[in-house]
TORDREN-855198 format. One record per residue (C-alpha): residue number from 1; z, y, x. Coordinates in pm, 1 decimal, padded with zeros to 6 digits, m for minus. Example, Ala and Ser with C-alpha at 12.3 -4.5 7.8 and 13.67 -1.06 7.14 Angstrom:
- pos, zz, yy, xx
- 1, 00780.0, m00450.0, 01230.0 .
- 2, 00714.0, m00106.0, 01367.0 .
//
This chain:
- pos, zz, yy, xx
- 1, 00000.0, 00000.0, 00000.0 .
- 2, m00094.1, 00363.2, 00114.2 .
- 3, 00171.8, 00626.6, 00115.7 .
- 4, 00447.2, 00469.0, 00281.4 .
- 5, 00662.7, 00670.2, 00520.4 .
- 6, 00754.0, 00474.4, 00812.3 .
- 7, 00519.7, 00658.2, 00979.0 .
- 8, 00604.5, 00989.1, 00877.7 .
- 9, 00846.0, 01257.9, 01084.5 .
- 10, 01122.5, 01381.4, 00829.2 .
- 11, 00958.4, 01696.0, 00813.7 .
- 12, 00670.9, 01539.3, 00692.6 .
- 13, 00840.4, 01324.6, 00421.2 .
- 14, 00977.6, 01675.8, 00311.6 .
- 15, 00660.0, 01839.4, 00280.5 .
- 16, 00451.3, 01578.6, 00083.4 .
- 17, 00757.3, 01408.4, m00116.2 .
- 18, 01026.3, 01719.2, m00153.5 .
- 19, 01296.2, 01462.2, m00019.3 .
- 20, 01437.0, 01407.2, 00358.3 .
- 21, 01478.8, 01036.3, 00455.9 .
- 22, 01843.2, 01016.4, 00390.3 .
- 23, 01804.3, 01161.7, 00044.3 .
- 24, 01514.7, 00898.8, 00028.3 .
- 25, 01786.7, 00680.9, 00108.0 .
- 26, 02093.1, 00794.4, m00144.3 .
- 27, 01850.2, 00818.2, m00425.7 .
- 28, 01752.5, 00459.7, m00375.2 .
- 29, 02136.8, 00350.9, m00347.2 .
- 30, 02197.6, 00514.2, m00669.6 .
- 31, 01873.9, 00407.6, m00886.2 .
- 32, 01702.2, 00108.4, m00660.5 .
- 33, 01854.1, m00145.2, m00855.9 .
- 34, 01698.1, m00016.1, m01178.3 .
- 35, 01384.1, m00057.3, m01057.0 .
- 36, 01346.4, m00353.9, m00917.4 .
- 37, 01100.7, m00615.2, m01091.8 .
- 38, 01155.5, m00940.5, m01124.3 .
- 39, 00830.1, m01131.2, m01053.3 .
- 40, 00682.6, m01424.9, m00887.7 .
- 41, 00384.3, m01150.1, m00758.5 .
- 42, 00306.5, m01179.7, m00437.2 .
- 43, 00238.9, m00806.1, m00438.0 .
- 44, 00492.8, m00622.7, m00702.7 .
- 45, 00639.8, m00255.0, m00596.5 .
- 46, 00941.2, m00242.7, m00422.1 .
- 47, 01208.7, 00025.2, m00571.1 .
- 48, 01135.3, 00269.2, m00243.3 .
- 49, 00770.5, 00211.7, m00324.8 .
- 50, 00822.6, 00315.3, m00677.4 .
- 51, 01047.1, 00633.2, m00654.2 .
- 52, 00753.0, 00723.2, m00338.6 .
- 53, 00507.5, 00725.2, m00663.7 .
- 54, 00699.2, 00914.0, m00894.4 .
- 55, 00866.7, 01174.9, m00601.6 .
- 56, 00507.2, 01209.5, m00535.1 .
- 57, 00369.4, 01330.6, m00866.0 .
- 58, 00697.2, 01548.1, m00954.2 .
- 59, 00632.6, 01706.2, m00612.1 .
- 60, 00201.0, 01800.4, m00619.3 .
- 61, 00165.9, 01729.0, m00994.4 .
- 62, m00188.2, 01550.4, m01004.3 .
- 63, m00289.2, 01375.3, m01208.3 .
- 64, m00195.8, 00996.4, m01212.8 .
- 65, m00551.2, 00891.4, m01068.0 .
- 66, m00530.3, 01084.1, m00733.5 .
- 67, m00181.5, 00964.5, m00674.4 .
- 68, m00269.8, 00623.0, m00794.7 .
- 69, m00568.3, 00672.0, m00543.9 .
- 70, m00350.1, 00809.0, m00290.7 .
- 71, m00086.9, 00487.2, m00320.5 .
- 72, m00386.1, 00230.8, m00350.8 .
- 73, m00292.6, 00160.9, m00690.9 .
- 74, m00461.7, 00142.0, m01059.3 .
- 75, m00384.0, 00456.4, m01282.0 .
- 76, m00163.9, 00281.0, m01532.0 .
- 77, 00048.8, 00104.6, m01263.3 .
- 78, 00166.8, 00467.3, m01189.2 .
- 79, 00218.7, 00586.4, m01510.0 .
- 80, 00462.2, 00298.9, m01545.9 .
- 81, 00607.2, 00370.5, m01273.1 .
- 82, 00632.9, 00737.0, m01293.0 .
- 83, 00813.6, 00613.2, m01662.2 .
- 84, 01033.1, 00398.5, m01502.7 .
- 85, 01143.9, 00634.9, m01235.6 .
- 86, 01171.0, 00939.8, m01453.4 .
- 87, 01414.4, 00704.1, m01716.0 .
- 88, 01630.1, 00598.8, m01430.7 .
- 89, 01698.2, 00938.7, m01340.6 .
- 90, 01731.9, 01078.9, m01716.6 .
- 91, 01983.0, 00828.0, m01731.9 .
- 92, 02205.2, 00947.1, m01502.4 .
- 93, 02187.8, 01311.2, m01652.9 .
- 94, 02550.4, 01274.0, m01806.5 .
- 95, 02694.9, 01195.0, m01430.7 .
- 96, 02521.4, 01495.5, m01239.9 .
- 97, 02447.5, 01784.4, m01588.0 .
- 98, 02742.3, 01930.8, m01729.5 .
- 99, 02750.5, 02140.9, m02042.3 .
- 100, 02957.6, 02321.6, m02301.2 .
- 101, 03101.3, 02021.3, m02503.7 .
- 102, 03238.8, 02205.7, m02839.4 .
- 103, 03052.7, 02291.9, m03077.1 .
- 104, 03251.0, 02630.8, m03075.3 .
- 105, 03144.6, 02684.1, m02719.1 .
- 106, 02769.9, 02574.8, m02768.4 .
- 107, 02723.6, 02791.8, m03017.8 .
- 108, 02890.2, 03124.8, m02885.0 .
- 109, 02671.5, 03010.6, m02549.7 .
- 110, 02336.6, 03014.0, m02804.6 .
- 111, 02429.8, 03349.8, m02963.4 .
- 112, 02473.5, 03470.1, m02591.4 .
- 113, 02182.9, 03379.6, m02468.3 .
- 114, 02028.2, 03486.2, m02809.6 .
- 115, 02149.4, 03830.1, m02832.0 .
- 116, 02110.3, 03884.2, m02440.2 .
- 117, 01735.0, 03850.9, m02423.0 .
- 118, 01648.6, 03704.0, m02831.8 .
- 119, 01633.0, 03380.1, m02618.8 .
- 120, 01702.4, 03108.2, m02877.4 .
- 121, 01920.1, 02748.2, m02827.7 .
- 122, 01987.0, 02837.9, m02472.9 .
- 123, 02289.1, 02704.0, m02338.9 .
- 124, 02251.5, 02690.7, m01987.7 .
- 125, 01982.7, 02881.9, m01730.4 .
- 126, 01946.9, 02684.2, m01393.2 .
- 127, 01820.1, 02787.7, m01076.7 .
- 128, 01815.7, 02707.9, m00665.4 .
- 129, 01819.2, 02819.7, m00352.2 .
- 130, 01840.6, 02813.1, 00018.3 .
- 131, 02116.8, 02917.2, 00182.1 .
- 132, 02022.9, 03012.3, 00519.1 .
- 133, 02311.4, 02824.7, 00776.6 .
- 134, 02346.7, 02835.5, 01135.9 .
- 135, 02169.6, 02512.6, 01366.0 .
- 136, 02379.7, 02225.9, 01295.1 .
- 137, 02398.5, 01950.3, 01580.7 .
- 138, 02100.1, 01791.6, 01736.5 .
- 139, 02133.2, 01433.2, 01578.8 .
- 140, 02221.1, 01619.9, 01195.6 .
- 141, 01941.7, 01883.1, 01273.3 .
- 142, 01628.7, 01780.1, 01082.4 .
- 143, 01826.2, 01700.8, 00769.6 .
- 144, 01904.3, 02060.9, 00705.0 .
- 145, 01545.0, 02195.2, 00782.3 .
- 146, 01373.9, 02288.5, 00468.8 .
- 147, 01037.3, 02357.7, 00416.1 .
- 148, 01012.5, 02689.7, 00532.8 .
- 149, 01136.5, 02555.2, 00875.8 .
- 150, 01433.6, 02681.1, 00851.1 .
- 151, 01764.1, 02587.5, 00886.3 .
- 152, 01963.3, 02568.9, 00472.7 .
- 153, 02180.0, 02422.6, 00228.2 .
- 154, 02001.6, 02386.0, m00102.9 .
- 155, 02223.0, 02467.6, m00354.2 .
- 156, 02128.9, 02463.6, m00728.9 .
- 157, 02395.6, 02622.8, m00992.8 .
- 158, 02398.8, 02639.9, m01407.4 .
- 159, 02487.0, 02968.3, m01556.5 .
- 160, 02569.4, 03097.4, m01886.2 .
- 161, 02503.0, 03407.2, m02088.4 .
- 162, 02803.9, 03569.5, m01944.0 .
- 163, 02697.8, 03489.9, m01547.8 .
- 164, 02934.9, 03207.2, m01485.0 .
- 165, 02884.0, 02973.7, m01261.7 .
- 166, 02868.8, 02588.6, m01299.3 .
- 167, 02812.8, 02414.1, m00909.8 .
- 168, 02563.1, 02117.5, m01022.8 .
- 169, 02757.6, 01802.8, m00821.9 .
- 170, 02571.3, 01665.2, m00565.6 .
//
């Protein structure tokens, strides 16, 4: 199969899949075993293989035939795939997304938002950055490049309609 990053510097992996090697890595600890396949195939995906596809298409957006081109795959293969990957994640949305949980609060957050900018059934805004951070050691170095080549913490944060804060947990 095409694609595969063995190959690849880290900066590389960044720049075509969005993802360093040990977040390659953590995301496969915390979804891999969702996506493996039981199958006597000699030739079935492997759960790296698979979140490759899908980080693939989140990160260029084609269209399923030049990634399915790209991979050395047939169309529908990766649209399964890109399914499979994208419910794995979704279902972990309640670990890692955290919202108002009363219906007092969600509302008052949805009249917020409302009256703030006539924005209707908001009740969060999300957003992330860089933070620029000094050269960390040599061996921790190219996990902290990002790809503007330079050295950050990405941070990504909720808000609601008053400003405040919620830290997504990495």
């Amino acid at each position: 199969m095409n694609g595969q990053i063995d190959d690849y510097s880290d900066d590389e992996i960044r720049r075509r899949y969005r993802f360093g090697k040990d977040n390659l890595n953590r995301l496969e600890d915390i979804i891999g075993h969702r996506l493996e396949r039981p199958t006597n195939r000699n030739q079935s995906l492997t759960p790296r293989q698979q979140m490759l596809i899908a980080l693939r298409f989140y990160a260029v957006g084609n269209i399923l035939q030049v990634i399915g081109d790209t991979f050395g795959i047939d169309i529908a293969t990766v649209s399964r795939v890109v399914t499979k990957v994208t419910d794995a994640l979704f279902d972990l949305k309640d670990q890692y997304i955290k919202f108002p949980t009363t219906d007092v609060d969600i509302q008052n957050t949805k009249i917020g938002f409302y009256n703030l900018r006539r924005f209707p059934g908001v009740i969060r805004c999300i957003d992330g950055t860089h933070i620029r951070i000094l050269s960390p050691p040599k061996e921790e170095e190219l996990a902290y490049v990002n790809r503007k080549r330079y050295h950050s913490i990405n941070v990504q944060a909720t808000c609601d309609h008053t400003g405040m804060i919620f830290i997504c947990p990495r």
